[in-house]
SERO-4910 file (N, C-alpha, C, O; in steps of 0.05 Angstrom, whole numbers):
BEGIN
 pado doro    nc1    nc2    nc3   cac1   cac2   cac3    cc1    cc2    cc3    oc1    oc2    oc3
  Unk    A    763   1686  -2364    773   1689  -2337    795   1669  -2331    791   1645  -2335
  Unk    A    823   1680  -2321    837   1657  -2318    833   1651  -2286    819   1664  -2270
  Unk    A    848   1627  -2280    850   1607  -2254    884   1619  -2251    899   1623  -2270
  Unk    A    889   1623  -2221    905   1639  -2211    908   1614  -2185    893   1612  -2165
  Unk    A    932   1597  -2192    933   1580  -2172    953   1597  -2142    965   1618  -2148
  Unk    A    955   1593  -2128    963   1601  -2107    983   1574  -2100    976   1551  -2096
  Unk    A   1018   1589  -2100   1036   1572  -2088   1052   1576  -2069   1076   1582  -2071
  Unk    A   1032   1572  -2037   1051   1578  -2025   1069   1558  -2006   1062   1538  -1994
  Unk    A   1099   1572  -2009   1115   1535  -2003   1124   1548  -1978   1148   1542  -1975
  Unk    A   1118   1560  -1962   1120   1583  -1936   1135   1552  -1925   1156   1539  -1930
  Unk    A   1109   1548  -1905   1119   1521  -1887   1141   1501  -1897   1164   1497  -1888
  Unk    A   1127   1490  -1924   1146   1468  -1929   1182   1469  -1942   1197   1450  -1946
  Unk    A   1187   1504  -1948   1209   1509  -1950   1222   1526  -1929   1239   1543  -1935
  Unk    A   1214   1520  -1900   1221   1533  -1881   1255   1524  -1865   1256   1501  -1857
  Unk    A   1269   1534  -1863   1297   1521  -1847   1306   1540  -1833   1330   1537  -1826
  Unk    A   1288   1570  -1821   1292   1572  -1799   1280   1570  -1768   1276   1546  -1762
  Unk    A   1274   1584  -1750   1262   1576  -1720   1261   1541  -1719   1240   1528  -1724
  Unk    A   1281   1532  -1714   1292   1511  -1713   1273   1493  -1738   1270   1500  -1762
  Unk    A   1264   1476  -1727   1255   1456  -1739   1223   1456  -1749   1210   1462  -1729
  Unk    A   1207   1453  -1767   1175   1454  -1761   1171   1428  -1756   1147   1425  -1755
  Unk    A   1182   1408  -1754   1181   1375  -1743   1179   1374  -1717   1165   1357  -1706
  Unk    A   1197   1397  -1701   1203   1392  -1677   1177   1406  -1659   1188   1422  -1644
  Unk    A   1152   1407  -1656   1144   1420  -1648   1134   1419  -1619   1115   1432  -1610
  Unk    A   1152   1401  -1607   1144   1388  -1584   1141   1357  -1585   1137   1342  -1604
  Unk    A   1142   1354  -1564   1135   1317  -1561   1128   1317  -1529   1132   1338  -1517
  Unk    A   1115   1291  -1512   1113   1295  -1494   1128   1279  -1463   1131   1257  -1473
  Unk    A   1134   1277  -1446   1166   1268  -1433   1141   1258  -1404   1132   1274  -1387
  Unk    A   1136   1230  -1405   1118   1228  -1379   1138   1228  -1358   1158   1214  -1358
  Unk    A   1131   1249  -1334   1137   1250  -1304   1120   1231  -1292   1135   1211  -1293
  Unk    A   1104   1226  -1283   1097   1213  -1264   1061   1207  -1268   1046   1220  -1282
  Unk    A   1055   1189  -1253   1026   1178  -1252   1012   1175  -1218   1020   1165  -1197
  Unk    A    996   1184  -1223    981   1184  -1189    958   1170  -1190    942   1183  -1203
  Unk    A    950   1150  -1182    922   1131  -1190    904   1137  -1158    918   1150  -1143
  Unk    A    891   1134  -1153    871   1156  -1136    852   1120  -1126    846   1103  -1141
  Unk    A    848   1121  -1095    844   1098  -1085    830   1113  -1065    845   1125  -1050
  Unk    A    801   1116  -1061    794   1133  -1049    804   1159  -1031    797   1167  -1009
  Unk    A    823   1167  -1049    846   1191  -1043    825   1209  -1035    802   1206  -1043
  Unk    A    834   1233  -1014    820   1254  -1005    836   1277  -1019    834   1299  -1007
  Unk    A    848   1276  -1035    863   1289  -1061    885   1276  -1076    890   1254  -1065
  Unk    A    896   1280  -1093    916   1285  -1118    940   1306  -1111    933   1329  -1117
  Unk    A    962   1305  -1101    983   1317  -1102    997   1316  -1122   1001   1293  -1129
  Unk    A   1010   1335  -1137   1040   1333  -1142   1059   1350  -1133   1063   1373  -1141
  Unk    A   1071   1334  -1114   1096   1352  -1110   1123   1368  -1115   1135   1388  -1108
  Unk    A   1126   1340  -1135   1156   1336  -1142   1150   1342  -1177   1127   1340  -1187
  Unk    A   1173   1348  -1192   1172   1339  -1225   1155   1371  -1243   1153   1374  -1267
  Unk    A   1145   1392  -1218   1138   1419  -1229   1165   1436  -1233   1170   1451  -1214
  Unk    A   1181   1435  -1251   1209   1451  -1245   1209   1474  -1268   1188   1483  -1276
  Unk    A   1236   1482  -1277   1238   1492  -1293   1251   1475  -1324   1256   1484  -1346
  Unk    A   1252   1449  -1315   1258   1430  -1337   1242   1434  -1366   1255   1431  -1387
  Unk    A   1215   1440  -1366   1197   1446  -1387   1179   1478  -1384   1176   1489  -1362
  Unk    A   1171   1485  -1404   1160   1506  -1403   1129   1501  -1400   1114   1515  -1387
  Unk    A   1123   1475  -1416   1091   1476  -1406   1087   1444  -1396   1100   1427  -1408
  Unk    A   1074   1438  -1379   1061   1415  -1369   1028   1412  -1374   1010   1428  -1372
  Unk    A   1030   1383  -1383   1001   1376  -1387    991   1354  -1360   1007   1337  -1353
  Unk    A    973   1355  -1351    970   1342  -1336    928   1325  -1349    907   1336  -1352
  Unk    A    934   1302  -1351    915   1275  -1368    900   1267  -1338    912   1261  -1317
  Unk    A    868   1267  -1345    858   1258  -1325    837   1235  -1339    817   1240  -1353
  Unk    A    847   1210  -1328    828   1190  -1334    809   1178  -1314    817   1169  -1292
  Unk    A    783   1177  -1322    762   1164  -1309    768   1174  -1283    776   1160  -1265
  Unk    A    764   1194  -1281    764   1207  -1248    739   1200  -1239    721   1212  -1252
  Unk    A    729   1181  -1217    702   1172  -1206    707   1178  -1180    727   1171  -1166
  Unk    A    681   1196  -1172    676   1204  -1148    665   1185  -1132    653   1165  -1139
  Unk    A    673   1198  -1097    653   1173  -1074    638   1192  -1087    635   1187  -1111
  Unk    A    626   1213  -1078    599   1229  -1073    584   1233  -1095    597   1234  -1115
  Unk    A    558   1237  -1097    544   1255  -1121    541   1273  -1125    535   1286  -1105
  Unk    A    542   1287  -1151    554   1315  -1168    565   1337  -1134    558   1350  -1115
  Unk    A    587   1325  -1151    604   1342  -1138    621   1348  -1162    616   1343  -1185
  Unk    A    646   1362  -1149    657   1384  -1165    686   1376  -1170    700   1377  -1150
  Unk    A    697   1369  -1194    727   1362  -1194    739   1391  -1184    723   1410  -1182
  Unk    A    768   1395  -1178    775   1418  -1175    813   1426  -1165    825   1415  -1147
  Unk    A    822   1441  -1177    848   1437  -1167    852   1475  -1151    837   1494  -1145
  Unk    A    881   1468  -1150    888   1496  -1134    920   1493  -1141    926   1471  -1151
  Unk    A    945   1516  -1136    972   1516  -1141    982   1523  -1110    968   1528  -1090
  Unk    A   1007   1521  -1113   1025   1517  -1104   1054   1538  -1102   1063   1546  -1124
  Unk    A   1066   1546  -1082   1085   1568  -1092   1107   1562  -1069   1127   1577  -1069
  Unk    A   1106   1541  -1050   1116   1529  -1027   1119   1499  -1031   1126   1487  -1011
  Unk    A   1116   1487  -1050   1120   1452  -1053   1096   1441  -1036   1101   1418  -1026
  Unk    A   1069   1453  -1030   1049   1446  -1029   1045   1444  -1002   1036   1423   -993
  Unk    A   1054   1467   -984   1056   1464   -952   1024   1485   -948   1009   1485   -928
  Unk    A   1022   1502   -974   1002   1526   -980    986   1517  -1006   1001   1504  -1019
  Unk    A    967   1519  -1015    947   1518  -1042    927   1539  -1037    905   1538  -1026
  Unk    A    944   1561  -1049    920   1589  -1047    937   1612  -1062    947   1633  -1053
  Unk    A    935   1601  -1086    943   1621  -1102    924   1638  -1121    909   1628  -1137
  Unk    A    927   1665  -1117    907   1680  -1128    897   1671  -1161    915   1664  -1176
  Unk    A    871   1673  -1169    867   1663  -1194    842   1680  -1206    821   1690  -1197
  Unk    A    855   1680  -1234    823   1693  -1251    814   1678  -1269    830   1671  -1287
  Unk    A    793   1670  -1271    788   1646  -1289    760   1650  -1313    745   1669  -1312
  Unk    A    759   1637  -1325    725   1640  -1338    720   1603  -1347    737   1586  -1354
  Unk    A    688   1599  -1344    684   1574  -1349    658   1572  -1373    638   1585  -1368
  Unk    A    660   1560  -1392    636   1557  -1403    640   1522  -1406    659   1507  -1405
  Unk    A    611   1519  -1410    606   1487  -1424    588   1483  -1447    574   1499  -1459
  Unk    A    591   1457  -1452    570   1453  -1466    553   1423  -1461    565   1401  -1461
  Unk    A    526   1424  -1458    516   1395  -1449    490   1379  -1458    469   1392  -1463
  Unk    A    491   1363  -1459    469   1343  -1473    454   1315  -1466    461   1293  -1476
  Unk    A    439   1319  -1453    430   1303  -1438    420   1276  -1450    411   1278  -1473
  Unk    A    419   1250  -1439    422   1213  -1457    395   1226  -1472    396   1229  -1496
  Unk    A    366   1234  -1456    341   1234  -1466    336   1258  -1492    315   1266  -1502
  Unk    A    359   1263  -1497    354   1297  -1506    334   1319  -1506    325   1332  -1525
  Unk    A    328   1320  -1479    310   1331  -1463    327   1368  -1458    316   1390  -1457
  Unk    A    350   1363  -1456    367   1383  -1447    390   1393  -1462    410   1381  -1454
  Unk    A    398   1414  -1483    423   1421  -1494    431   1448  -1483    413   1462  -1473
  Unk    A    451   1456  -1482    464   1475  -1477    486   1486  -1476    504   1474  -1464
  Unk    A    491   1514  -1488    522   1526  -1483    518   1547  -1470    501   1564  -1472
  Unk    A    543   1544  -1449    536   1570  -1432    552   1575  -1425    570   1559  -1427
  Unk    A    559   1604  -1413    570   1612  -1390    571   1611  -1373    552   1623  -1363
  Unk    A    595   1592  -1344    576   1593  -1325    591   1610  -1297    611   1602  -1285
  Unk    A    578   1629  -1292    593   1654  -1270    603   1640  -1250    626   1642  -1242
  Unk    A    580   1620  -1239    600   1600  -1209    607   1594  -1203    609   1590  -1179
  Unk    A    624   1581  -1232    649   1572  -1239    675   1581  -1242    695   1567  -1250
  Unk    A    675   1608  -1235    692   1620  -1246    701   1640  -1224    687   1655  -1211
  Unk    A    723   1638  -1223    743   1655  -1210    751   1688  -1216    760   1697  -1236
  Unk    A    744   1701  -1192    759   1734  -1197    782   1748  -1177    774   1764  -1161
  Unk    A    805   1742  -1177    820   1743  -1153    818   1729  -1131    829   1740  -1112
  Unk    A    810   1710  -1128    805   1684  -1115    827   1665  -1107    840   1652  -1124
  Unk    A    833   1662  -1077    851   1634  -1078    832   1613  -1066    839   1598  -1047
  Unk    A    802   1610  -1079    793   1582  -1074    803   1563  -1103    811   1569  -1125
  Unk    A    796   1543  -1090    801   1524  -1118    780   1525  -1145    756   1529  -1143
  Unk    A    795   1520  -1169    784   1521  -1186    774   1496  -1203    784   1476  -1214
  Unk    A    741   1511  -1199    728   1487  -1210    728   1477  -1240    721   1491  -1259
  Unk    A    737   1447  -1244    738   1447  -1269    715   1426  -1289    720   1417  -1312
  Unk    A    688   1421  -1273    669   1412  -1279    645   1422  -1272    642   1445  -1265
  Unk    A    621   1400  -1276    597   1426  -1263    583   1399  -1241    562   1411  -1234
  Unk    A    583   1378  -1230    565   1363  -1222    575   1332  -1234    565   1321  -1253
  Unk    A    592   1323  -1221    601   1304  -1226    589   1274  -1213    597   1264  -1192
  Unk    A    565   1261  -1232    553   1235  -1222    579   1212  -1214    601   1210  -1224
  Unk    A    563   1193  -1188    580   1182  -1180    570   1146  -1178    574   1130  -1159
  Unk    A    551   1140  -1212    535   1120  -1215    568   1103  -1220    590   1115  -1217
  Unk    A    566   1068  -1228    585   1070  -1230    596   1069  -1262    619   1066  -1270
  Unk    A    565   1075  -1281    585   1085  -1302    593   1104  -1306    600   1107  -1330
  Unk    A    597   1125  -1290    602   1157  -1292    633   1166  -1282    641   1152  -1264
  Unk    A    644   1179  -1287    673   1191  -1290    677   1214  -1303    658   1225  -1314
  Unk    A    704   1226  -1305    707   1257  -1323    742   1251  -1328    761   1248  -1313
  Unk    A    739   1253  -1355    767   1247  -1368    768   1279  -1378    749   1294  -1383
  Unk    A    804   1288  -1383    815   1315  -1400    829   1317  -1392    843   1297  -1385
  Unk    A    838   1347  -1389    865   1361  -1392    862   1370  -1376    840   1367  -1366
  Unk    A    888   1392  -1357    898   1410  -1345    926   1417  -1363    944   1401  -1366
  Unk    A    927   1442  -1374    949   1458  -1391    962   1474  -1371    952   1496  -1366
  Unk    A    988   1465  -1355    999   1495  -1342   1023   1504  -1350   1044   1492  -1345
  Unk    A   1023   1529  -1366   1052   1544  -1379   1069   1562  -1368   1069   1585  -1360
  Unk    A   1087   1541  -1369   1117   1559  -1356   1114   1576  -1331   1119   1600  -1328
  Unk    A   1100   1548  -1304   1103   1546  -1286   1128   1562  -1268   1123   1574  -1247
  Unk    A   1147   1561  -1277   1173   1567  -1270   1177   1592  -1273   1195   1600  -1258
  Unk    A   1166   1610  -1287   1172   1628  -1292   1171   1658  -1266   1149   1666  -1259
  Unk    A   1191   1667  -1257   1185   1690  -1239   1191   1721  -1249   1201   1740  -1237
  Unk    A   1179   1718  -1277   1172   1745  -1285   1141   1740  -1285   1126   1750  -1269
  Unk    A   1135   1728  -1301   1099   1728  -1325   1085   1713  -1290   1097   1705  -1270
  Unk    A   1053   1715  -1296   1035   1705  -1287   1035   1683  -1296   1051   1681  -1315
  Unk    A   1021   1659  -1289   1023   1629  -1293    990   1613  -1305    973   1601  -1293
  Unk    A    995   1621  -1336    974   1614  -1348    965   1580  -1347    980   1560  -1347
  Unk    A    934   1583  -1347    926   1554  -1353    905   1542  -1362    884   1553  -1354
  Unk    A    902   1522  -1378    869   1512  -1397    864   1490  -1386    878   1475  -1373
  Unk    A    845   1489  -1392    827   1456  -1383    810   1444  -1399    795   1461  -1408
  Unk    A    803   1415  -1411    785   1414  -1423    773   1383  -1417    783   1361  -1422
  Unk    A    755   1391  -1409    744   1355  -1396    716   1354  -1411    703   1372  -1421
  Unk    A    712   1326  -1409    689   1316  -1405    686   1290  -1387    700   1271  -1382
  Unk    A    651   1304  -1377    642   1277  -1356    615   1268  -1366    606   1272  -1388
  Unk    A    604   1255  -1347    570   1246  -1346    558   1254  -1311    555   1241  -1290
  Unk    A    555   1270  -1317    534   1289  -1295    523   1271  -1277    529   1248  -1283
  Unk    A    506   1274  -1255    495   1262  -1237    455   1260  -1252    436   1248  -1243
  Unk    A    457   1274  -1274    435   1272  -1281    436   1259  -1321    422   1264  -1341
  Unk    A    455   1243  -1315    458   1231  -1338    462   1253  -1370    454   1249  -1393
  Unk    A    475   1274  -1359    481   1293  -1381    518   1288  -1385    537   1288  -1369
  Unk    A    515   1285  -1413    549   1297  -1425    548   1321  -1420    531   1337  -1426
  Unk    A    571   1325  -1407    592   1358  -1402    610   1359  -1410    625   1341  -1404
  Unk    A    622   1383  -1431    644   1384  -1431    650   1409  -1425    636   1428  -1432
  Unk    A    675   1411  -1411    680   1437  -1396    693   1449  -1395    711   1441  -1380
  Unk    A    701   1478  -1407    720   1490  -1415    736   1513  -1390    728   1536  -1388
  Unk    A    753   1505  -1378    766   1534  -1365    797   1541  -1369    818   1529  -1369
  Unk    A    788   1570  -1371    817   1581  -1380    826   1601  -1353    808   1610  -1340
  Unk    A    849   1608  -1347    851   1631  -1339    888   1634  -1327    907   1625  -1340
  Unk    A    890   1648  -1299    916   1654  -1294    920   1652  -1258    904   1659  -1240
  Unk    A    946   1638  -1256    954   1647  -1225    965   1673  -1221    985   1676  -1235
  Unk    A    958   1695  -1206    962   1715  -1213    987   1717  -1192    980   1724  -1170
  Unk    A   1015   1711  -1196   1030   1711  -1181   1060   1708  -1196   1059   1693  -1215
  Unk    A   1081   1718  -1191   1107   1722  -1205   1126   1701  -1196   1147   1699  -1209
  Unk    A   1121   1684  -1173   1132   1659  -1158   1135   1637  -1169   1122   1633  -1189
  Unk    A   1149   1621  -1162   1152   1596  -1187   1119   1581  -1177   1112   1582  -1154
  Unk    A   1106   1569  -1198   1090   1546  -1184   1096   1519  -1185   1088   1506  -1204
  Unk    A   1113   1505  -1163   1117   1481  -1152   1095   1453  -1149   1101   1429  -1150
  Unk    A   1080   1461  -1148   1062   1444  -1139   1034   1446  -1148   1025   1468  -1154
  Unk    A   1017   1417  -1151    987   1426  -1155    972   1396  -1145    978   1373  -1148
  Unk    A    942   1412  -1127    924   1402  -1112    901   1385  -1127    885   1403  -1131
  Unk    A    892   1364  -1137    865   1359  -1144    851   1343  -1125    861   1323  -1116
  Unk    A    821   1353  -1117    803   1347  -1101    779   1348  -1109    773   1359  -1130
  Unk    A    764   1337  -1095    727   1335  -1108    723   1351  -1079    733   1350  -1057
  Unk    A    698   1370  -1097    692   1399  -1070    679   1375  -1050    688   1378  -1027
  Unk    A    665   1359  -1050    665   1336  -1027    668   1316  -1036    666   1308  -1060
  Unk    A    679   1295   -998    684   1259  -1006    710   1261  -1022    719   1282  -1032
  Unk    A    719   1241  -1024    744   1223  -1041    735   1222  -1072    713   1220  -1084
  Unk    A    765   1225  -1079    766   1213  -1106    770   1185  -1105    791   1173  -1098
  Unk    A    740   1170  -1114    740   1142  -1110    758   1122  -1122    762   1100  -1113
  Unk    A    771   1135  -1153    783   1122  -1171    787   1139  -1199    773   1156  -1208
  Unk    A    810   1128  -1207    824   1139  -1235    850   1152  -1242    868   1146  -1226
  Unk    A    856   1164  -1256    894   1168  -1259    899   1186  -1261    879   1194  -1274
  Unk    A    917   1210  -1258    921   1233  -1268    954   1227  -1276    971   1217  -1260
  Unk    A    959   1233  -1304    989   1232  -1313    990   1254  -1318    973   1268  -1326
  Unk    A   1026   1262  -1308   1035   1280  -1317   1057   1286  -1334   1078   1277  -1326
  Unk    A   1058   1296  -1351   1072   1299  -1375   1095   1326  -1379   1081   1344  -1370
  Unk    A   1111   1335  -1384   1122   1355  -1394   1123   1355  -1428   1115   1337  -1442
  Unk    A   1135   1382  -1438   1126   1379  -1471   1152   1395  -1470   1158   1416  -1458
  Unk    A   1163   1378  -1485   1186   1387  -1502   1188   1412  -1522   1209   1416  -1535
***
């Protein structure tokens, strides 16, 4: 039986669709650090300059207990936050005692034509080692043809001493540029932590 090596030089002899080096990089806009804020604005720096924005959430610590991180968009430079949305949420979680594991789906998390805000945790403890760091993904905001896709991926420590990590995906269902975006805890202040925002080259 012979050995049939496989050579493929696809990628590494590539010199067209520009570059495979270039595949982005990321251009920080701005930083919002949260001092018992009763939200997270951004107003300014959503344009048509980049096609996708990441938006970095560090150590977000709530006043209240498990409550709910959560944002909403923008289509007015943030005079309105009620843009229609479809969303789906699953997690996955594991409690210090390992008393508790789980992956799930979770329905009440999740958005169906909806302009409430979208939740992007499940129960956010507000001990003071507890916080929820991740992402917000929003693509080509700008755009006034396509709907205005977006991902999320956090993790926190629960009000009941469980790791969460929390997945939501979904869409602003609207053809308008989106300008702007809301983050809030469904109750109380955001007691402390940073949200950066980034564009990607």
């Amino acid at each position: 039986m012979s050995l049939i090596k496989l050579n493929d030089r696809a990628v590494k002899d590539v010199t067209q669709f520009g570059s495979i080096s270039s595949l982005g990089s990321l251009t920080h806009i701005s930083t919002a650090t949260a001092s018992a804020s009763a939200s997270i604005e951004f107003t300014s720096g959503i344009d048509s300059t980049y096609k996708e924005y990441v938006f970095y959430f560090v150590n977000i610590h709530p006043q209240n207990d498990a409550v709910k991180f959560q944002f909403n968009l923008s289509t007015d430079g943030g005079s309105t936050y009620a843009v229609t949305k479809t969303t789906t949420f699953f997690r996955a979680r594991h409690r210090e005692d390992d008393a508790v594991t789980s992956l799930d789906y979770k329905t009440a998390n999740d958005l169906a034509q909806s302009t409430s805000d979208q939740i992007l945790d499940d129960g956010l403890g507000n001990d003071n080692d507890q916080a929820l760091s991740g992402s917000l993904t929003l693509f080509n905001p700008s755009s006034t043809t396509f709907v205005k896709h977006f991902i999320s991926d956090i993790n926190e420590i629960q009000d009941n001493d469980m790791s969460l990590r929390g997945f939501v995906a979904g869409y602003g269902n609207t053809t308008s540029a989106i300008d702007a975006i809301k983050f809030q805890m469904s109750s109380g202040n955001i007691d402390a932590g940073q949200i950066l925002l980034f564009g990607v080259n």
